[in-house]
C-alpha positions as CSV (number, residue, x, y, z in Angstrom):
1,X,76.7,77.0,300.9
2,X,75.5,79.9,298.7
3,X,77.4,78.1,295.9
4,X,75.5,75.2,296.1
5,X,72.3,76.8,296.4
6,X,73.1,78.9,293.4
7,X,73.8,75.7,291.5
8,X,70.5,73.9,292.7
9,X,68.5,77.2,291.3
10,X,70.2,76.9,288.0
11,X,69.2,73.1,287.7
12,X,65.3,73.8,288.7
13,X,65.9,76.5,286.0
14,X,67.2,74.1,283.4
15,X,64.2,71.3,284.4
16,X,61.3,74.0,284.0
17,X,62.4,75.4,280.4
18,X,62.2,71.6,279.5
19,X,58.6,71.8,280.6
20,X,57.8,74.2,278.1
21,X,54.7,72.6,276.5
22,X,54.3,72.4,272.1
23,X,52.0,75.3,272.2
24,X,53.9,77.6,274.3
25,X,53.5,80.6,271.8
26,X,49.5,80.1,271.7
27,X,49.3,80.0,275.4
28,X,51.2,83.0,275.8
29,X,49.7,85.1,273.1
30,X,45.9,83.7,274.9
31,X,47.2,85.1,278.4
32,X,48.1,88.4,276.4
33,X,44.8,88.6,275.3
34,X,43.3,87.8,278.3
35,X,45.2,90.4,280.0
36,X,44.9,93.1,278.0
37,X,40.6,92.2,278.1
38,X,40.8,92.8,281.9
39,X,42.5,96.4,281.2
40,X,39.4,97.4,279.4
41,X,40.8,97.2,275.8
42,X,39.1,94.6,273.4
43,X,40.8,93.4,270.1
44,X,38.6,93.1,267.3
45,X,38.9,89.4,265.8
């Protein structure tokens, strides 16, 4: 049963990098930002 569980993971894990949108990079680098703003550190731009 593990098996097949291990093979259902690996298919939802297949499905969700398909997901990835067109402006995956921008998105991450905004959250980045975002993040490092909430530690107290602001990037001049």
């Amino acid at each position: 049963m593990s098996e097949e569980k291990r093979k259902q993971q690996e298919q939802e894990t297949k499905q969700e990098e398909k997901k990835l949108s067109e402006t995956w990079a921008q998105d991450a680098l905004g959250d980045l930002e975002d993040w490092i703003e909430e530690q107290g550190i602001y990037i001049r731009q």
